[in-house]
C-alpha positions in Angstrom: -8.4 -115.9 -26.5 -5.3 -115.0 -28.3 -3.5 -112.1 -27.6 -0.6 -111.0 -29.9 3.1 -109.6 -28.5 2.4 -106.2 -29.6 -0.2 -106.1 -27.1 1.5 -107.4 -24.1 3.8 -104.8 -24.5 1.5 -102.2 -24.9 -0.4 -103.2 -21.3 3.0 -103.6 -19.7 4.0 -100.2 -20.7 0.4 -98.5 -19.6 0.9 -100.3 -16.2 4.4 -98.4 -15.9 2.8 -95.1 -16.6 0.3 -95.5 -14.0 2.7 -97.2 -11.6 5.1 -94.1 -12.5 2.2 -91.6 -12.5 1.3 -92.2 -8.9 4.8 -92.2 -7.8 4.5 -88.7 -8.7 1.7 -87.9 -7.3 2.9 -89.2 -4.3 6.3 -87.4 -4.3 4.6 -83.9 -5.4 2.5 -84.8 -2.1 5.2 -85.0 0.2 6.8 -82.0 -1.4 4.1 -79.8 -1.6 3.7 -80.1 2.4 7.2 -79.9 2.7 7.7 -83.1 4.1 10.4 -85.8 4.4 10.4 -89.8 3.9 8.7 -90.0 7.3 5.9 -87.5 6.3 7.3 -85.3 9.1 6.2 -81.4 7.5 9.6 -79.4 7.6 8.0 -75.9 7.8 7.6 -74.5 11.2 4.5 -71.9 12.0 5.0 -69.2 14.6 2.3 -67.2 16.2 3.2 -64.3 17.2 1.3 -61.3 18.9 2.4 -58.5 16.4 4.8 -58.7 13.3 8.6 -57.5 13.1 8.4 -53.7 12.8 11.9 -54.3 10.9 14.1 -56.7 9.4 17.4 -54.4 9.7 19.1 -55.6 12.8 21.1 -51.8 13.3 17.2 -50.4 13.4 15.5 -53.0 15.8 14.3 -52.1 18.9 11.4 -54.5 19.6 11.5 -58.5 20.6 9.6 -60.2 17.7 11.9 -58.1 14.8 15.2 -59.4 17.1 13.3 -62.8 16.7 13.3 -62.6 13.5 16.7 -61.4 12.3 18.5 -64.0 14.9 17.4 -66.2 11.7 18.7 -64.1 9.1 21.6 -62.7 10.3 24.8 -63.9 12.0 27.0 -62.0 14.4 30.6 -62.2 15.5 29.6 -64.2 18.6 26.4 -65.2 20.0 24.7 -66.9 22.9 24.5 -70.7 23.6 21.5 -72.3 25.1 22.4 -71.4 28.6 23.4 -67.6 27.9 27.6 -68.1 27.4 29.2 -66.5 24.8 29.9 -68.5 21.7 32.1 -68.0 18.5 29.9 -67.2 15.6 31.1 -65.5 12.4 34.5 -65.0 15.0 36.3 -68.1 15.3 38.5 -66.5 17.9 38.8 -63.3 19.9 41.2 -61.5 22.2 41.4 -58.3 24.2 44.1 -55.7 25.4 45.8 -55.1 28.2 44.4 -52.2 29.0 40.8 -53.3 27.7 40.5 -50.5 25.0 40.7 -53.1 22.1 39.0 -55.9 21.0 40.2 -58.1 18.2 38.2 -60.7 16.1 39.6 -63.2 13.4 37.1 -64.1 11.1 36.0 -67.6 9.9 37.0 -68.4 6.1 34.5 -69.5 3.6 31.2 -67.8 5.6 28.8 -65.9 2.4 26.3 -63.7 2.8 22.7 -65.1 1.0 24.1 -63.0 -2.4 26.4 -65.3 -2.3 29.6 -62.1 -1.2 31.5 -62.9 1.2 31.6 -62.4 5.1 34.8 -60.6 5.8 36.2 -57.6 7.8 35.2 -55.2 5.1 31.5 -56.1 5.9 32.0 -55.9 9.8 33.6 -52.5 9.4 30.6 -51.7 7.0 28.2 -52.8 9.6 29.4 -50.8 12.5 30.3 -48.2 10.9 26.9 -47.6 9.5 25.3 -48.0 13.1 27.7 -46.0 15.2 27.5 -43.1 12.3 24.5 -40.8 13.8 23.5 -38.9 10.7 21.9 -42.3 9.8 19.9 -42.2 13.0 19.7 -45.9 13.7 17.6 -47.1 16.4 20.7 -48.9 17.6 23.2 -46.1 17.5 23.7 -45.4 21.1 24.0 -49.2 21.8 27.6 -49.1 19.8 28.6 -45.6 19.1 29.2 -44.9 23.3 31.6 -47.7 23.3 33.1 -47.8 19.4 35.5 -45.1 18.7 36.6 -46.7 15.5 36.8 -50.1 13.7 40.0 -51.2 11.8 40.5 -54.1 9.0 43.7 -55.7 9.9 43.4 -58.2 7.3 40.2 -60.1 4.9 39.5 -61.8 8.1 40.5 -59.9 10.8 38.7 -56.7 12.5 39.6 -55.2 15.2 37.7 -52.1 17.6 39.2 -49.9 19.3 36.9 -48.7 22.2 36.6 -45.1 23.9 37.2 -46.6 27.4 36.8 -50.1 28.9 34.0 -51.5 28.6 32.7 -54.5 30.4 29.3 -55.4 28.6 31.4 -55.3 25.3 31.4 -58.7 24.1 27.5 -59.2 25.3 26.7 -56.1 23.7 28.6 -58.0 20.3 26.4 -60.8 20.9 22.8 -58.9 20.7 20.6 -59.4 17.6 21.4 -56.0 16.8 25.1 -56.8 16.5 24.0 -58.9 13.0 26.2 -58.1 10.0 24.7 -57.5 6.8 26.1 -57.8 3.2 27.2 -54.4 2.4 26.1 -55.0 -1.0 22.6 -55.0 -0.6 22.6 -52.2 1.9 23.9 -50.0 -0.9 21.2 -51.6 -3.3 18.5 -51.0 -1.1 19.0 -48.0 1.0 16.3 -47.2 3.4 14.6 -49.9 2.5 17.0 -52.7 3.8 14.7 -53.3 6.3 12.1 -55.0 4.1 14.4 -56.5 2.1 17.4 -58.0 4.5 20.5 -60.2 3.5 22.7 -61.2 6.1 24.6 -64.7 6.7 21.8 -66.6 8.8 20.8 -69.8 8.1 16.8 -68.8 6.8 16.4 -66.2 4.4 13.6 -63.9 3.7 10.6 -65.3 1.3 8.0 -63.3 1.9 6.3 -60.6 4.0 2.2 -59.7 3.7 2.3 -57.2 6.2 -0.3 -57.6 8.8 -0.5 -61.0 8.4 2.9 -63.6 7.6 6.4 -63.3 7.4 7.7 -66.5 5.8 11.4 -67.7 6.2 13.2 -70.1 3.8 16.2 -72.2 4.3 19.3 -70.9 3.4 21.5 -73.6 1.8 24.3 -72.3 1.5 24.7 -71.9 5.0 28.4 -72.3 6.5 27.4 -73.9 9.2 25.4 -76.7 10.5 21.6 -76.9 7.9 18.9 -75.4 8.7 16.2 -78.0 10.3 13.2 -76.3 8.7 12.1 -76.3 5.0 10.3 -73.1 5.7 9.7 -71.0 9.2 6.0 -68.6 9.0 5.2 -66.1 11.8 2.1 -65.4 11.5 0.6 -62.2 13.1 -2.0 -63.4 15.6 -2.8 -60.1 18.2 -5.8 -62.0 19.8 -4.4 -64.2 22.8 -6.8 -66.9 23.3 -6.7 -67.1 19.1 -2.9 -68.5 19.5 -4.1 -70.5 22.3 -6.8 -72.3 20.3 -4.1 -72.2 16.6 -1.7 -74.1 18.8 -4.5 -76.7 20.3 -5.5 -77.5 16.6 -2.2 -77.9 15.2 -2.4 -74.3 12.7 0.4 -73.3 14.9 3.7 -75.3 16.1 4.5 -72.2 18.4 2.9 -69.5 20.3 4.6 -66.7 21.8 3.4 -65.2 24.3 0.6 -67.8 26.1 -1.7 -65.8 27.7 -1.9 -66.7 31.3 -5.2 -67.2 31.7 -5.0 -70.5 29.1 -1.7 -71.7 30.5 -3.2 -74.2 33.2 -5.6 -75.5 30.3 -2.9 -76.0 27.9 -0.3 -77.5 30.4 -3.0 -81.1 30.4 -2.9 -81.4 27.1 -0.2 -83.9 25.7 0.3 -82.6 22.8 1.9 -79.6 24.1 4.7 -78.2 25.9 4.7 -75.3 28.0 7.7 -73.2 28.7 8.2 -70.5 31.9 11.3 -69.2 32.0 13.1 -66.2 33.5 13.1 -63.1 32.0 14.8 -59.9 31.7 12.1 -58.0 30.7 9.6 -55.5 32.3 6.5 -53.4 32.0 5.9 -49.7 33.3 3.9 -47.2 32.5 5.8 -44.3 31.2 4.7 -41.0 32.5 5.7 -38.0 30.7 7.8 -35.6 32.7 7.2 -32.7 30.3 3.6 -32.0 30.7 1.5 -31.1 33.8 0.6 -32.3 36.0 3.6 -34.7 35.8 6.2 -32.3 35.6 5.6 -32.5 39.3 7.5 -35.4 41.0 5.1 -35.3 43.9 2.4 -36.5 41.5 4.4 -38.8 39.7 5.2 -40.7 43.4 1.4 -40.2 43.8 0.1 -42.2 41.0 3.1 -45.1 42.1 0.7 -45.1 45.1 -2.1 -45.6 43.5 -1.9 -48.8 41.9 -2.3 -52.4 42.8 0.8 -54.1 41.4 0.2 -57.3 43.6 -3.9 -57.3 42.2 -2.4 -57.0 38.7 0.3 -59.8 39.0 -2.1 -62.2 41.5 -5.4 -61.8 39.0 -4.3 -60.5 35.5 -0.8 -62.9 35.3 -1.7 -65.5 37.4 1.4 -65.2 38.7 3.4 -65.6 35.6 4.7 -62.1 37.0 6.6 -60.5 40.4 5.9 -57.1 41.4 8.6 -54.8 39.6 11.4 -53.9 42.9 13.2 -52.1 40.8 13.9 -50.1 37.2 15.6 -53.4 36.0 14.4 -57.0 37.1 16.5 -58.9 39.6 17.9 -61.1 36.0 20.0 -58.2 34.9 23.5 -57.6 36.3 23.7 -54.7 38.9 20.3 -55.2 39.9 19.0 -54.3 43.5 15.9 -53.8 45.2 15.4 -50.5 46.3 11.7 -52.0 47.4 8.2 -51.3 45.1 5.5 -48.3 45.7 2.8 -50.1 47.9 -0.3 -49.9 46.8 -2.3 -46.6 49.2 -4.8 -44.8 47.1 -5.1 -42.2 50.4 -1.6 -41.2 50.6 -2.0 -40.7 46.2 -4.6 -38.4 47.1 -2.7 -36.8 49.8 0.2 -36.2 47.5 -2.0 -35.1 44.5 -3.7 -32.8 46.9 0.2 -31.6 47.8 1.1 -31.1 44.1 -2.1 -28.9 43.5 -3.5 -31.6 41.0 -7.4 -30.8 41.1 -9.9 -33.6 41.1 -11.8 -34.3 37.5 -7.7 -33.3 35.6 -7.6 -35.2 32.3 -5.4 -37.7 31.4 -4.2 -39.5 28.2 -3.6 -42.8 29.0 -2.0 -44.8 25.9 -1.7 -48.5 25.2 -0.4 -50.7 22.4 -3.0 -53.7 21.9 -1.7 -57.4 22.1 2.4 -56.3 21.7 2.9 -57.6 25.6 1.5 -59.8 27.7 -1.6 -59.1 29.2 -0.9 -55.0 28.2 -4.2 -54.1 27.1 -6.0 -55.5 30.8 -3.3 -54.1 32.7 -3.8 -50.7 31.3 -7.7 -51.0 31.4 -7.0 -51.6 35.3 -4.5 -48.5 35.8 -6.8 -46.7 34.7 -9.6 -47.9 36.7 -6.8 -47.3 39.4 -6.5 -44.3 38.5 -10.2 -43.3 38.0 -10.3 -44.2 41.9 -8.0 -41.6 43.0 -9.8 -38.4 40.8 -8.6 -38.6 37.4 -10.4 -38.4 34.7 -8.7 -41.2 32.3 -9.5 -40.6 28.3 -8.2 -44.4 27.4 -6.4 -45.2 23.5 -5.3 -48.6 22.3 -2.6 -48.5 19.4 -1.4 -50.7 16.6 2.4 -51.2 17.9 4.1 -49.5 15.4 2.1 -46.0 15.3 2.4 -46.2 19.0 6.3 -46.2 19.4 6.3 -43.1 16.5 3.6 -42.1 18.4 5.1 -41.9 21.9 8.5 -41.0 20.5 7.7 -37.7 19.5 8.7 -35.2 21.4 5.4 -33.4 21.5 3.6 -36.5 22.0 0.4 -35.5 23.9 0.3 -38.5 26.1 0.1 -38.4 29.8 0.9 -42.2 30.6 2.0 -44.8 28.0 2.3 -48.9 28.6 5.9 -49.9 28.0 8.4 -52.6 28.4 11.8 -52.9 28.1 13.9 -56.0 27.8 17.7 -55.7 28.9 18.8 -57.8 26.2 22.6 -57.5 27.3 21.3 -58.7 30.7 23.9 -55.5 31.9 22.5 -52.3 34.3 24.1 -50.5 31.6 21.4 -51.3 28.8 18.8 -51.4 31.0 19.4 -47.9 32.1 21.2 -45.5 29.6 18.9 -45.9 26.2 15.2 -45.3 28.8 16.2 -43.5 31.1 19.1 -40.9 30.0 18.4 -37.6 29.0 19.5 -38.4 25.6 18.2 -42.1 25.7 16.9 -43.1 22.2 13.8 -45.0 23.9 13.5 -42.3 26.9 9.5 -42.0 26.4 9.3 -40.3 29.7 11.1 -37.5 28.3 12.8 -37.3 32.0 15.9 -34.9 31.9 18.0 -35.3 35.6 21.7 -34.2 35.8 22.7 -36.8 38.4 20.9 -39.7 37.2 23.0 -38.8 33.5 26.0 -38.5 35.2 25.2 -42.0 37.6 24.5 -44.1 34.2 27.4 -42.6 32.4 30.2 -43.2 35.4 28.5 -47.2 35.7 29.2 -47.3 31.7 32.6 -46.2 31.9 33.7 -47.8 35.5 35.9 -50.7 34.9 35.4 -52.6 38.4 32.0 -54.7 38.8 31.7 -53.4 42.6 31.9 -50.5 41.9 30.1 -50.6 39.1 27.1 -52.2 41.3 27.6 -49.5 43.9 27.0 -47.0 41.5 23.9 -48.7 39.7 22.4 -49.4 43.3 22.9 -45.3 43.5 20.9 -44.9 40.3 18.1 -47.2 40.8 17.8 -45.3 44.0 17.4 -42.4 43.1 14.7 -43.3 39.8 12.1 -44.8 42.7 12.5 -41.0 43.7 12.4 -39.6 40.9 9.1 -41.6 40.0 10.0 -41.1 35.9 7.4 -44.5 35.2 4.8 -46.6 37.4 7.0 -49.6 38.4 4.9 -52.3 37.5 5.6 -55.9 36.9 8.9 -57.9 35.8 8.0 -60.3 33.5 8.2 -64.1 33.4 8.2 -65.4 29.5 6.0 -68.3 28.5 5.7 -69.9 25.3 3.6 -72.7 24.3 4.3 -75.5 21.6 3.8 -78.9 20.0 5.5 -82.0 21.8 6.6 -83.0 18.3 9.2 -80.2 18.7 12.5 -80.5 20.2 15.0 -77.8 21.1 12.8 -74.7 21.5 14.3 -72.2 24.0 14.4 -68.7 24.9 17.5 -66.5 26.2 16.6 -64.3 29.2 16.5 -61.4 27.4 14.2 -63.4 25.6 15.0 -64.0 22.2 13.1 -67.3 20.9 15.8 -68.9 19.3 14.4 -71.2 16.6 17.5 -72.5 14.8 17.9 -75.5 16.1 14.1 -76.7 16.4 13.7 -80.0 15.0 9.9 -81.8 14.1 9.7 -85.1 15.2 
């Protein structure tokens, strides 16, 4: 058969359209998933049990928010891997003789992701936006104790001068909420910088459907090293055993936190890692000082009686818990067991009895749903516990955010509410002074005593650690007396993820630090 030149060419070039075709197809592939040349996916899914209340570091005071802006926003120093102070956007720091100023020069070249720059202007704008109270930041009392003012020496140097010496004051530089934002887009967007961040982190935001995702995208422009991750996705998940089964079937990479009844179950599967570590967190149950019968510290100590801390870390935790010893758990410096409530529902009633509390009183036990560990059960058993001793218990579960507003307010109507608090400083000082200070910003116990203010403010403002200690050992004395919470539990934290995944870890005040995490 003959076949003429014209045609030759003609099938040659069809064969190199196809051929070129499916070389597309094939790259749009491994895009589209995110992928590299080893078909490794470069976005990273989270499961998380609730979603960031806020992404404005200055405003944050819960863990999965904190999570969230450790990607967005740098600080002048940070944490390494096992808790040390690090250079971040400071290069280099040094302090005064007299330990009433610290001084920070600023790496060159650092941008925010608007692409203006990272320099003392924007530090100064930063803390002095926190530490200024008419803008009643969540975070104000966390700087504005220590900060009496903040000074640009130069475009990259910043210096603070401090109201007294104060020992936490480079760890308290190192929290999440210490993250410096680009002035510029606070000024653009106001009250609502929270849902709309820019800071000088290595992800960026992309996208938030609240209720449901918040999706981080790779900043590249970062000044230091790239991100790992195309993408990072935490996606809200308040069911427990639903993360469990997400991570089993590969919808999630990471799940944070792994409830404890799956963590035996997940540990023999090799596809999955599972991490216990220490924690600085706990859980109580605040009981509010302000209304009756609870303005009576005989039944406050009565209802410490009445519940079975060992039952609820044995059975509810599996053991992924200790009994709480203390108001701050034995991670945090100053610590010291001034010994736990044991459980004797006969001497509660004997001390009710004493306080004039009637059997059949009313009271409003509050809960958030799926926010901690386990919270829900535990506060289903408390009031079971409580149900035991005379009370009647009128039981509420809460979406996390309505419940801090809700418990915040200082007519709240709540007898008992389920908290925790993590001392993310790992200092006495933070785990005291914002929950349990008259003033205290997160003091949902409403408790008001003289000398426990004046204890937590000389331990703030003491330069020498032992006597420092002695005085928090005073303090935490005297709060077992006082009875302000039900000393539960002090958390262990466990997260869960894919063996594919390297460099996943947790500080103790646990902040899941996702940075670094590289898919294998």
């Amino acid at each position: 058969m003959h076949v003429n030149e014209g045609e030759i060419v003609l099938k040659k070039t069809s064969l190199l359209l196809v051929l070129a075709f499916v070389l597309l197809l094939s790259a749009c592939s491994s895009g589209s998933s995110g992928g590299d040349s080893a078909g490794v996916s470069k976005d990273l899914v989270v499961a998380l049990g609730s979603e960031p209340v806020t992404l404005d570091p200055q405003d944050t005071s819960d863990g999965i928010s904190n999570n969230a802006n450790e990607l967005l926003f740098d600080k002048l120093v940070t944490l390494d891997k096992n808790n040390t102070i690090v250079p971040q956007l400071a290069k280099e720091w040094t302090t005064s003789p007299d330990g009433k100023k610290i001084t920070f020069k600023l790496r060159e070249g650092a941008k925010f992701q608007d692409g203006t720059p990272v320099n003392a202007e924007a530090v100064k704008f930063t803390f002095d936006r926190v530490i200024n109270k008419d803008n009643k930041l969540n975070r104000y009392s966390l700087y504005a104790e220590f900060i009496d003012k903040v000074n640009v020496d130069s475009e990259y140097q910043v210096s603070f001068d401090l109201k007294f010496p104060f020992g936490p004051a480079l760890i308290t530089f190192a929290h999440t909420n210490g993250g410096i934002h680009s002035p510029k887009n606070v000024k653009e967007k106001g009250k609502e910088v929270g849902k709309s961040p820019v800071g000088a982190g290595p992800y960026k935001l992309k996208e938030w459907v609240p209720g449901n995702k918040v999706v981080f995208e790779a900043n590249p422009d970062y000044w230091g090293d790239k991100p790992k991750m195309k993408t990072i996705t935490f996606k809200t998940v308040a069911e427990n055993s639903a993360r469990s089964i997400m991570l089993e079937t590969g919808e999630a990479d990471i799940i944070v936190p792994v409830v404890t009844s799956d963590v035996d179950r997940l540990k023999t599967n090799d596809k999955i890692k599972i991490n216990v570590e220490p924690s600085s967190r706990n859980l109580y149950m605040s009981i509010n000082t302000t209304r009756a019968p609870f303005d009576n510290v005989k039944a406050r100590q009565a209802i410490n009686y009445a519940v079975d801390k060992e039952t609820i870390v044995k059975k509810i935790m599996s053991g992924q818990a200790k009994v709480a010893e203390a108001a701050i758990g034995d991670m945090v410096w100053g610590y010291s067991s001034v010994g736990a409530y044991p459980y004797d529902p006969e001497k509660a009633k004997q001390l009710l009895a004493e306080a004039g509390v009637a059997p059949g009183t009313t009271l409003k036990l509050w809960t958030p749903d799926g926010r901690y560990l386990m919270d829900r059960q535990i506060a289903e058993y408390i009031q079971g516990n409580l149900q035991a001793v005379g009370f009647k218990v009128e039981y509420r579960k809460w979406e996390f955010g309505a419940f801090q507003e809700a418990t915040r307010d200082p007519k709240a109507e709540f007898n008992l509410a389920l908290n925790s608090w993590g001392t993310s400083t790992n200092d006495a000082d933070w785990g005291l002074r914002p929950i349990l200070m008259t003033k205290g910003a997160s003091n949902y116990s409403k408790l008001s005593n003289p000398d426990l203010d004046v204890l937590i403010d000389k331990g703030m403002k003491t330069a020498n650690p032992d006597d420092r200690k002695k005085v928090y050992g005073d303090a935490l004395k005297l709060i077992k007396d006082q009875a302000p919470w039900i000393f539960l539990l002090d958390y262990k934290q466990t997260s869960g993820y894919k063996s594919n995944l390297d460099n996943v870890y947790n500080w103790n005040n646990e902040r899941l630090i996702l940075r670094d995490v590289v898919k294998k």
